[in-house]
C-alpha positions in Angstrom: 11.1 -5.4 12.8 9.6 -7.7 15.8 7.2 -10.4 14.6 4.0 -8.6 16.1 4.8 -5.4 14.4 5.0 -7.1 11.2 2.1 -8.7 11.7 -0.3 -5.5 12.9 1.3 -4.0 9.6 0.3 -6.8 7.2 -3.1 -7.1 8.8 -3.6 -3.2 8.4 -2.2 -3.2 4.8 -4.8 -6.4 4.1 -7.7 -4.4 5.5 -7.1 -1.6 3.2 -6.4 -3.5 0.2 -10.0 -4.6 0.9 -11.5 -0.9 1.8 -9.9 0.2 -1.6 -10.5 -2.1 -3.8 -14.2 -1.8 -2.5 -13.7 1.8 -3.4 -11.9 1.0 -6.8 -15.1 -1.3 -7.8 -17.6 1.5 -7.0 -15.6 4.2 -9.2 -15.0 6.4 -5.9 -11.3 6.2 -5.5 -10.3 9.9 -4.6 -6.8 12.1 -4.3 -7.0 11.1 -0.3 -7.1 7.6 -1.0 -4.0 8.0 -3.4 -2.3 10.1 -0.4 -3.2 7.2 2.2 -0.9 4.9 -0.2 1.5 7.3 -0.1 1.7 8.2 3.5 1.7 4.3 4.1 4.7 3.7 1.6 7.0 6.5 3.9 5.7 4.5 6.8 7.4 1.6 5.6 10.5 3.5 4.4 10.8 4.8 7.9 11.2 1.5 9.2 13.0 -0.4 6.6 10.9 -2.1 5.3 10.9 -1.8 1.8 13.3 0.4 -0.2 12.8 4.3 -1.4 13.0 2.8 -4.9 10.7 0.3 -4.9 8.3 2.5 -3.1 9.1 4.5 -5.8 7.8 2.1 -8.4 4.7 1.5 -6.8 4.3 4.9 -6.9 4.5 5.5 -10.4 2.7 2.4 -11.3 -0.3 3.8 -9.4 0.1 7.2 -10.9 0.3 5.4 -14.3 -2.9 3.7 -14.0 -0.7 0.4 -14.2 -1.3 -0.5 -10.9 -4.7 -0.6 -8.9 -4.1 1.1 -5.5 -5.7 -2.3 -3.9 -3.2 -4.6 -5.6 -0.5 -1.7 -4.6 -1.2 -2.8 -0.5 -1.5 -6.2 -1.5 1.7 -6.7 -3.2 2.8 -4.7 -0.2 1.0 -7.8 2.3 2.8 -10.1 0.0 6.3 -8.2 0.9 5.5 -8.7 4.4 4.9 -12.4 4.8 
């Protein structure tokens, strides 16, 4: 993956760490925001770059409660620095 792209992904990933954790703070986190994740883990499958099974566990980490969906996408930043 070019530089550029990595970087448009990592500052989209950054933003919504921030939208959701806005979200997460206000008690309003809904099944779409959940599906966003989602959607934006096959993204990076698609392009290599993260793993299906570690999308996997951040999957089931969310669905857990283990894992906030905003610390989800920023761990996911932190993969892409």
């Amino acid at each position: 993956m070019s530089e550029g792209k990595k970087a448009e992904l990592l500052k989209r990933y950054r933003e919504e760490a921030r939208l959701v954790a806005a979200k997460e703070e206000a008690g309003s986190i809904a099944d779409s925001d959940r599906t966003r994740f989602i959607v934006a883990l096959r993204d990076l499958i698609s392009k290599d770059v993260i793993p299906p099974d570690v999308a996997f566990r951040f999957i089931e980490q969310v669905e857990r409660c283990g894992l906030l969906i905003s610390q989800a996408f920023a761990l996911i930043s932190d993969l892409l620095e």
